[in-house]
C-alpha positions in Angstrom: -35.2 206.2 -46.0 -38.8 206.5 -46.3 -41.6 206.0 -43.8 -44.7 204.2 -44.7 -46.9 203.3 -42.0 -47.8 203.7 -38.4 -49.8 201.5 -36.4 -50.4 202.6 -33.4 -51.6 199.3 -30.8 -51.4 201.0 -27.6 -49.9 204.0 -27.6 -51.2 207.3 -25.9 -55.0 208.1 -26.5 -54.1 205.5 -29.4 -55.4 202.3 -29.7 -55.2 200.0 -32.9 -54.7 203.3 -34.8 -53.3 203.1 -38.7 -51.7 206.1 -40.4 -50.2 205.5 -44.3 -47.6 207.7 -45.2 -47.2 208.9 -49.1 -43.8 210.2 -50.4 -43.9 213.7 -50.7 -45.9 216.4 -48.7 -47.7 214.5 -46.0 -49.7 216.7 -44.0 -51.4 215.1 -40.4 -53.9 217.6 -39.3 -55.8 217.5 -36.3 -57.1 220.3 -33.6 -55.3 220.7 -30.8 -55.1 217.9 -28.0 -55.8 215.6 -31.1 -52.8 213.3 -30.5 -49.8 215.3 -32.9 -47.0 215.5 -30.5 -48.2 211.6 -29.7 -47.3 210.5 -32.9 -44.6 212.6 -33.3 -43.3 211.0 -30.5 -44.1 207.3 -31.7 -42.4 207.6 -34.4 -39.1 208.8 -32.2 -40.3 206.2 -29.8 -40.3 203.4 -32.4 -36.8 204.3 -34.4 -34.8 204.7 -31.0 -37.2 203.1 -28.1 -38.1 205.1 -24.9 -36.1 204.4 -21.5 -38.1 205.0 -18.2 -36.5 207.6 -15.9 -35.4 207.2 -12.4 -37.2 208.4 -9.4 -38.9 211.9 -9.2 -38.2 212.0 -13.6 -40.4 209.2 -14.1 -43.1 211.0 -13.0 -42.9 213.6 -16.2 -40.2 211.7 -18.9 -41.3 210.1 -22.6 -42.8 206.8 -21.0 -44.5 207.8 -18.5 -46.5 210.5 -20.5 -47.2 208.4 -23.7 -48.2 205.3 -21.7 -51.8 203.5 -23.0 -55.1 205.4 -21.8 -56.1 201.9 -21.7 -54.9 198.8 -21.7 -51.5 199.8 -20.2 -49.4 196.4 -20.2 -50.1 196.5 -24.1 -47.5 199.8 -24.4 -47.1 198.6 -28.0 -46.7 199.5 -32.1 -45.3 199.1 -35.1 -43.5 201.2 -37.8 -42.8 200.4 -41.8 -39.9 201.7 -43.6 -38.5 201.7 -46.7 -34.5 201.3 -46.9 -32.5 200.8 -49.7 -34.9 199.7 -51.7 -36.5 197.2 -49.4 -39.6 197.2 -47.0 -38.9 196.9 -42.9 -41.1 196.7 -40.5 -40.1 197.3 -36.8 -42.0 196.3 -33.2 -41.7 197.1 -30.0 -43.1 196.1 -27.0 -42.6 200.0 -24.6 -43.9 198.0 -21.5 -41.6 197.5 -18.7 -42.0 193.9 -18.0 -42.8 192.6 -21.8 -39.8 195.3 -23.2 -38.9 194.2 -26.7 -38.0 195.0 -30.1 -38.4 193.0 -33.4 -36.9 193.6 -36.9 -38.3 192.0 -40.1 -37.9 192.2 -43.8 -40.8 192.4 -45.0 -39.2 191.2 -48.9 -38.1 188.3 -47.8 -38.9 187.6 -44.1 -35.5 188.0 -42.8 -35.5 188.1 -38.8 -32.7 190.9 -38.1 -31.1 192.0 -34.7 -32.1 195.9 -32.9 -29.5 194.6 -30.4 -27.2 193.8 -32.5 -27.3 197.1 -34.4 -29.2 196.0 -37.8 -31.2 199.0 -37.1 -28.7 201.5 -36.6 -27.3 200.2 -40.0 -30.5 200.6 -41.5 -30.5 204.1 -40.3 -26.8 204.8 -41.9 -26.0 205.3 -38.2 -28.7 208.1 -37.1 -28.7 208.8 -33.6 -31.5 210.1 -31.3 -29.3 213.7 -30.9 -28.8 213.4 -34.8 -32.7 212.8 -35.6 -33.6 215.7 -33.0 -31.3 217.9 -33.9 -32.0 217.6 -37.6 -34.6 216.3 -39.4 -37.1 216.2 -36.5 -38.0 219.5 -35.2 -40.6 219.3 -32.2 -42.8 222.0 -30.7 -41.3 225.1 -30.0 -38.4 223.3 -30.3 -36.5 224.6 -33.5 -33.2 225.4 -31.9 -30.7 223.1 -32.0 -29.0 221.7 -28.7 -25.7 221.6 -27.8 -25.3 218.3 -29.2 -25.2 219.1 -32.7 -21.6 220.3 -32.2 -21.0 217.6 -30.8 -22.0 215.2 -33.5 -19.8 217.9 -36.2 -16.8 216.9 -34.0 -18.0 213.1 -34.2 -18.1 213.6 -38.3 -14.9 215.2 -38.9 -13.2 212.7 -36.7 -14.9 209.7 -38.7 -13.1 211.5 -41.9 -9.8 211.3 -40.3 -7.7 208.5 -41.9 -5.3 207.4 -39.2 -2.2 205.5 -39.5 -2.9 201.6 -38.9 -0.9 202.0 -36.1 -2.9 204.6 -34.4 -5.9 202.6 -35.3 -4.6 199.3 -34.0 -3.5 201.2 -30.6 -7.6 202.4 -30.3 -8.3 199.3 -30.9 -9.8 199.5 -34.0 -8.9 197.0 -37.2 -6.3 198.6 -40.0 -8.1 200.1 -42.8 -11.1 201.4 -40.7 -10.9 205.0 -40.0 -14.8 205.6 -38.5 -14.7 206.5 -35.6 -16.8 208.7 -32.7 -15.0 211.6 -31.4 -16.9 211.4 -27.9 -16.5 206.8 -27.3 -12.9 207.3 -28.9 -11.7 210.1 -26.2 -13.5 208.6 -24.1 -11.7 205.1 -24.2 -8.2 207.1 -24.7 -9.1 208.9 -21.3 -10.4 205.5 -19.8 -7.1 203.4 -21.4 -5.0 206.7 -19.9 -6.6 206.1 -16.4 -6.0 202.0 -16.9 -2.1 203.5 -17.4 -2.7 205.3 -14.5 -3.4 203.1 -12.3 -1.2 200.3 -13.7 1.5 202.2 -12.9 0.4 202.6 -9.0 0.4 199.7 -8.7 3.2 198.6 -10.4 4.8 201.6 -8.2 3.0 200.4 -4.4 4.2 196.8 -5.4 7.7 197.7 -6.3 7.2 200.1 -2.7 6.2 196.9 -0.7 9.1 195.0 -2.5 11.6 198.0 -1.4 10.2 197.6 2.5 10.2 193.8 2.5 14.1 194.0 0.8 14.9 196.6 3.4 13.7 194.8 6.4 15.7 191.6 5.3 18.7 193.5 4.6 18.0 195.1 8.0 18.1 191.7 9.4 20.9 190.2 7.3 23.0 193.5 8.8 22.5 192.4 12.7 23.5 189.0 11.8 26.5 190.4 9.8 27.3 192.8 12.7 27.2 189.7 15.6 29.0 187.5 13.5 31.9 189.8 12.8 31.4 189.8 17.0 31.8 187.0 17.6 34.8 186.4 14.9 36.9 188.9 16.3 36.1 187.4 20.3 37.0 184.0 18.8 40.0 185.2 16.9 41.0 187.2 19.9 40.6 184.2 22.0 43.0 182.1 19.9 45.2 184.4 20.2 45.4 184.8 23.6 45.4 180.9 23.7 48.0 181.0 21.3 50.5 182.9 23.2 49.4 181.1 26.3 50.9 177.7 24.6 54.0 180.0 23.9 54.1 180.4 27.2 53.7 176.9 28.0 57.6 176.4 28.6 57.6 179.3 31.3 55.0 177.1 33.3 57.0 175.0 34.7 59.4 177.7 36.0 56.2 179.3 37.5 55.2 175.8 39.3 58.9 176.2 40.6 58.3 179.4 41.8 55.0 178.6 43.4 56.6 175.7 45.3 59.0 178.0 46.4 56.5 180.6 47.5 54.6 177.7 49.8 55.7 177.9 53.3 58.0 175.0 54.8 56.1 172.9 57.4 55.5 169.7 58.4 52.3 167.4 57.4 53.3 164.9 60.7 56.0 166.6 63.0 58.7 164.0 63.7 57.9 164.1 67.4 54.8 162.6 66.9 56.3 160.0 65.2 58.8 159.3 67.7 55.7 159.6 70.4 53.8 156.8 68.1 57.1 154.7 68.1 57.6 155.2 71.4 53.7 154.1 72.7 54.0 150.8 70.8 57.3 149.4 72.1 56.1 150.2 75.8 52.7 148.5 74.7 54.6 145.3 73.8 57.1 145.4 76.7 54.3 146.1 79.6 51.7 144.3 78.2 51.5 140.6 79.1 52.1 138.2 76.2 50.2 137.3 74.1 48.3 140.1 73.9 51.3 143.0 73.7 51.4 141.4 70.2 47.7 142.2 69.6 47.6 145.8 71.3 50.6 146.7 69.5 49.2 145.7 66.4 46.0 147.8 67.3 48.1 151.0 68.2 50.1 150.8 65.0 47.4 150.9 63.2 45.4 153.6 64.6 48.4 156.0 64.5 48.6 154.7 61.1 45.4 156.1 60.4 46.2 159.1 62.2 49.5 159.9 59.6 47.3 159.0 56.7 44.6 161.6 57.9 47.2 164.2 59.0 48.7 163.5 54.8 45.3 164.3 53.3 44.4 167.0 55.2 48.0 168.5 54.0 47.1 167.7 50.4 43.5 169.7 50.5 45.6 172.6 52.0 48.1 172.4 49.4 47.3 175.7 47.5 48.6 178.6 48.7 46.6 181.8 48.5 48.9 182.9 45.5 47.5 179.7 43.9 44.0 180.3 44.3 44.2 183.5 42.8 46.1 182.6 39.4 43.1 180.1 39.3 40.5 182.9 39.7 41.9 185.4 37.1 42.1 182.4 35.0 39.0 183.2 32.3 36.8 180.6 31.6 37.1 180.5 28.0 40.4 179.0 28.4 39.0 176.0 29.4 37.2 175.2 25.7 39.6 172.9 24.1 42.1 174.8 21.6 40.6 172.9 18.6 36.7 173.6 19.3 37.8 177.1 19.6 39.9 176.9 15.5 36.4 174.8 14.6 34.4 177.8 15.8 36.3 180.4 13.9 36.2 178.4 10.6 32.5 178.3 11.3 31.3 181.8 12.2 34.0 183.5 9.1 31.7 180.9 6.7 28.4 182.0 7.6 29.9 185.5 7.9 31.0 185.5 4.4 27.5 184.0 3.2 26.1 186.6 5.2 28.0 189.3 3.6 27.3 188.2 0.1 23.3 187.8 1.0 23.7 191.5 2.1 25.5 192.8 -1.1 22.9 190.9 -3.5 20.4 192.3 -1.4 21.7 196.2 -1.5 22.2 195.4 -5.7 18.9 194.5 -6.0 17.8 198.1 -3.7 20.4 199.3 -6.4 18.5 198.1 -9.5 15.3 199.4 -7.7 16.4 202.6 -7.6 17.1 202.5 -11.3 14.4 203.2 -14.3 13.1 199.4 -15.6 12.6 199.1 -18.8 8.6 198.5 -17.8 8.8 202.3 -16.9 10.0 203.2 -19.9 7.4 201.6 -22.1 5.1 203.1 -19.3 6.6 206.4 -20.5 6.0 205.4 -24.2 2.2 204.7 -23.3 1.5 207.7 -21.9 3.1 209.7 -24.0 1.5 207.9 -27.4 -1.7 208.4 -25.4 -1.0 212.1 -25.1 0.0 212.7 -28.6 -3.0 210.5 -29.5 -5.5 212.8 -27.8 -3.8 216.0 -28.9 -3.3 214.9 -32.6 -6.9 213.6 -32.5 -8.2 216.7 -31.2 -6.4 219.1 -33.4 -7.2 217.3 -37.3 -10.9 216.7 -36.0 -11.2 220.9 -35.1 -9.2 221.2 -38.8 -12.0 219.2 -39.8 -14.5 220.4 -38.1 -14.3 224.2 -39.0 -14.3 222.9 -43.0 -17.3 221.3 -41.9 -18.5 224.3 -40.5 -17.6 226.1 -43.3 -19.3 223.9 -45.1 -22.6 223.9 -43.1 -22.5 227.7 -43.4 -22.6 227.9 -47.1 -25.6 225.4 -46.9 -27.4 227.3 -44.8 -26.9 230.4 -45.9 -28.0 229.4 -49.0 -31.1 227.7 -47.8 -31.4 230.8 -45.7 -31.3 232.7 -48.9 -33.7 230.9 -50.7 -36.6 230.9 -47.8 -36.3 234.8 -47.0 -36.0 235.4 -50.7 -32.5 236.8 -50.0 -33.1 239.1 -47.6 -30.4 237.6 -45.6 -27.9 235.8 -47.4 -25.1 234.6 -45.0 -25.3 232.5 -41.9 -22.2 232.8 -39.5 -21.2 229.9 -37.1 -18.8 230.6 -34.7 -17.4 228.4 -31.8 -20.5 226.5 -29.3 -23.0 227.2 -32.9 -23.6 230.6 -32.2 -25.4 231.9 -34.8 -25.6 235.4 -36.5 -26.7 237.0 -39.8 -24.2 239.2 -41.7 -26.1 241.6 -43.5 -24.3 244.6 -45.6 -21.0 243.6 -43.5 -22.7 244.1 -40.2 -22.9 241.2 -37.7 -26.4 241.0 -36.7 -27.0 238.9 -33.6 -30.1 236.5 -33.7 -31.4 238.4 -30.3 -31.8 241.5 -32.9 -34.1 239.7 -35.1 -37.8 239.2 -35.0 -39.4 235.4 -33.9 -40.0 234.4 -37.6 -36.9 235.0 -38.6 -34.8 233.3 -35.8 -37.0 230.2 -36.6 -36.1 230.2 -40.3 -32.7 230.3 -39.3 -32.7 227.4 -37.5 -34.7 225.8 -39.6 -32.3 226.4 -42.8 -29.1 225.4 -39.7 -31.3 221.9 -39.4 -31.4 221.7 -43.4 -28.0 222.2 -43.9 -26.6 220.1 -41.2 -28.8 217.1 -42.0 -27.7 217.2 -45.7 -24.0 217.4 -44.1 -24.1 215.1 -41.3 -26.0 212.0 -43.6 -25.4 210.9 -46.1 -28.9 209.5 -47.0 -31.5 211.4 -47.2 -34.4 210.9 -44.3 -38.3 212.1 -44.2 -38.4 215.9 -42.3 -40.8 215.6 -39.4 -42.2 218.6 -38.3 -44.5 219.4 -35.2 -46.2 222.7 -35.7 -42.9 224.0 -36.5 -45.1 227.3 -38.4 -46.5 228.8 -35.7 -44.5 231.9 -36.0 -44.1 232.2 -39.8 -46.4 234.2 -41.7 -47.6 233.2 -44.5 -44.7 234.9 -47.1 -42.3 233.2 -45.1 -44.4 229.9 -44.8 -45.0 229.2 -48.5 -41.1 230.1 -49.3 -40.3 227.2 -46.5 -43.3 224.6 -47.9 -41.7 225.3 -51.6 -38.2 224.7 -50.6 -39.3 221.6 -48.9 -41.1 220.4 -52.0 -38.1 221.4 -54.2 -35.6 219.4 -52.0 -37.3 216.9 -50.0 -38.7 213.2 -51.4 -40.5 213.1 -47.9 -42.2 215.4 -45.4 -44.4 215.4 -42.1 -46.0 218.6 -41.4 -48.0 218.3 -38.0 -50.2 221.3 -37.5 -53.5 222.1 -36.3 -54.3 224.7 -39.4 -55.3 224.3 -42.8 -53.0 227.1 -44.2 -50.4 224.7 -45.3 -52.6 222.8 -47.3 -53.9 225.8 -48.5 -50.8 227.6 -49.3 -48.8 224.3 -51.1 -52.3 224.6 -53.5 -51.5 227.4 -54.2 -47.6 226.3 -54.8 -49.0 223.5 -56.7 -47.4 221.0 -55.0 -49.1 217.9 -54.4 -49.3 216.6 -50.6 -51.0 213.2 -48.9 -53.5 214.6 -45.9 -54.5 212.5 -43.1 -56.7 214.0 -40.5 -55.8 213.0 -36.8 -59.3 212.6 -34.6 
């Protein structure tokens, strides 16, 4: 990939401001406060866009600093690029309420997507970390961050060819094996926590269905334990009933007995009798005729009367005391009707036995509760494949990575080599890219070392890991990177660079680089920044 052009609209001091860039050395020169760092910027700006911060970071992040001088709601440019073998150009519109980004061929006027990640493809998937951390190296700003390891880890986990299985369980389609180390853990970690929280619920719903089962068997218990109850009073009733009818012949004998145990006495006394008898016949013998017939008549009947009285009032004091009390002991119950009673007990042992067999389904289904499901064990299987996953993922990306580090070690050192004109000739990378220098087998920290030198380790670190990490080959943007080299050290860097490179962007505010690639005899494209 090659860059061509830069137009500035409004951008910065910028306004309507064109900058061609030639393959090769390109060398943008301008004094300090000129507007360098602006377009160094721009160009990151235009390849990966520029988010405004938050709160108090707005105040100092990309957007904010680089907005238009004048003419801010036009926050605008335009970058052409070369990529596989065709011409782009790219537009963007930074301002917040206009915010936009356009993609065009150029060849053939082809509208393509920056959403939809035509860019990105363009780019052979560099990154802002990657382009930073690479090929763009800004002022004072030659170390690498920590994000460079992470992007190794991303590459040796792209190179690991999975099973389809494990690819179709990330979710990815059989036969691809790129991945990103960081999204992929990360969605393993998020599909883990998914599990996770599948199973509490799965494990609170099969809680609430324990509580509701155990209340119902709770209830289905009382009504098992009444109705048994009220079985056993029936069934104890009937049989008390039962042997009362057994008894039914001894009755009789007990009326007898009762009768006997009544007291002999008279209802009407026979001398009252012979009194009434007595009071009539002298009524019809004194009494002139005809009306002894009518008095007689008249007495008969009122002592009549008096007899029938005397015979009721005998029949309401018929019980004797030992009567009244078999009738009070007498229990109430054996008054129901024999047959009502047998109806009752068929009754109350059917729901008993329905109730019984609601209570042993319920306690088999507490049972089965109790037990591991079959949804737990493929829970199991989930979490387990997830484990492995992550473990198995992590361990052949680290295999990975440390050839890769091996790898970017012999690059550099050799880069390192060539630039100090093998005054130090390996590069160590150790775990987090700390860096050393072995010289004459002793380790030699890059605290022990001199300003220039730490800065052309780094330097030959970005070389190497960009010729690693990518495998096409992008322009080297450079913002005053040579402040601290001298001019030995400078020249063996600009030579390298000229040897290795089909496109470089020096930004500097001195004229030693042009002067010292003249020297070199390498040829270089100058543009002068005012």
């Amino acid at each position: 990939m090659k860059i061509q052009e830069l137009k500035l609209k409004h951008f910065g001091k910028f306004t309507d401001k064109n900058i061609r860039i030639e393959d090769g050395v390109n060398i943008l020169y301008g004094e300090n406060e000129s507007g360098k760092s602006t377009l160094h910027s721009f160009i990151k700006g235009m390849f990966f866009g520029m988010e405004r911060g938050r709160g108090r970071a707005s105040a100092h992040d990309a957007f904010s600093i680089y907005e238009p001088w004048e003419n801010s709601n036009y926050y605008s440019g335009a970058l052409k690029f070369e990529s596989g073998g065709k011409i782009f150009r790219i537009d963007r519109n930074f301002d917040r309420y206009t915010k936009k980004a356009e993609l065009i061929c150029e060849d053939d006027g082809e509208q393509l997507s920056v959403a939809d990640g035509d860019l990105e493809m363009l780019l052979a998937g560099l990154d802002s970390g990657g382009y930073e951390n690479t090929i763009s190296v800004g002022q004072r700003k030659v170390e690498t961050g920590q994000s460079l390891e992470v992007k190794f880890k991303n590459y040796a986990t792209n190179y690991y060819a999975m099973t389809d299985e494990a690819r179709l369980s990330f979710g990815y389609a059989a036969g691809n094996c790129e991945m990103d180390l960081g999204r992929t853990l990360e969605r393993l970690k998020e599909k883990k926590k998914a599990l996770e929280k599948e199973i509490k619920e799965s494990l609170l719903k099969k809680q609430a269905e324990r509580e509701r089962m155990e209340q119902e068997a709770s209830y289905v218990w009382r009504d098992v334990h009444h109705l048994e109850e009220e079985f056993d009073r029936i069934s104890a009733e009937l049989e008390y009933r039962r042997e009362k009818a057994a008894q039914k012949a001894e009755n009789v004998e007990n009326r007898r007995i009762i009768d006997e145990l009544r007291p002999a006495k008279w209802r009407i006394h026979p001398v009252e009798l012979i009194l009434f008898g007595v009071i009539i016949i002298l009524a019809f013998i004194l009494i002139a005729r005809p009306w002894n017939f009518l008095v007689s008549i008249i007495i008969f009947l009122a002592c009549g009367l008096y007899v029938w009285n005397r015979m009721k009032v005998g029949k309401q004091q018929e019980k004797t005391p030992p009567e009244l009390i078999l009738e009070e002991i007498t229990p109430e119950e054996e008054k129901i009707p024999l047959e009502k009673l047998v109806w009752e007990q068929t009754h109350v042992r059917e729901e008993l036995r329905e109730k019984q067999i609601q209570y042993g389904n319920i306690k088999e289904q507490l049972a089965e509760l109790d037990e591991v499901s079959e949804d737990y064990r493929e829970y199991d299987k989930r979490r387990l494949a997830l484990k492995l996953a992550m473990e198995r993922l992590n361990e052949l990306s680290g295999e990975l990575q440390r050839q890769l580090e091996e790898r970017l070690k012999g690059e550099a050192s050799q880069i390192l080599a060539y630039i100090t004109e093998g005054k130090y000739t390996q590069l160590l990378i150790e775990d987090g890219m700390h860096l050393s220098i072995l010289k004459e087998g002793k380790r030699i920290s890059l605290e022990q070392l001199s300003r220039g030198t730490v800065e052309q380790v780094y330097f030959a670190l970005r070389m190497a890991a960009s010729k690693v990490l990518h495998e096409e080959e992008y322009p080297v943007i450079l913002d005053d990177t040579f402040v601290y080299y001298d001019d030995m050290r400078l020249k063996k860097v600009l030579q390298w660079l000229g040897e290795h490179k089909q496109q470089v962007l020096i930004f500097t505010c001195q004229k030693r680089e042009a002067q010292l690639l003249d020297e070199l005899g390498i040829l270089y494209h100058m543009e002068e920044i005012v």
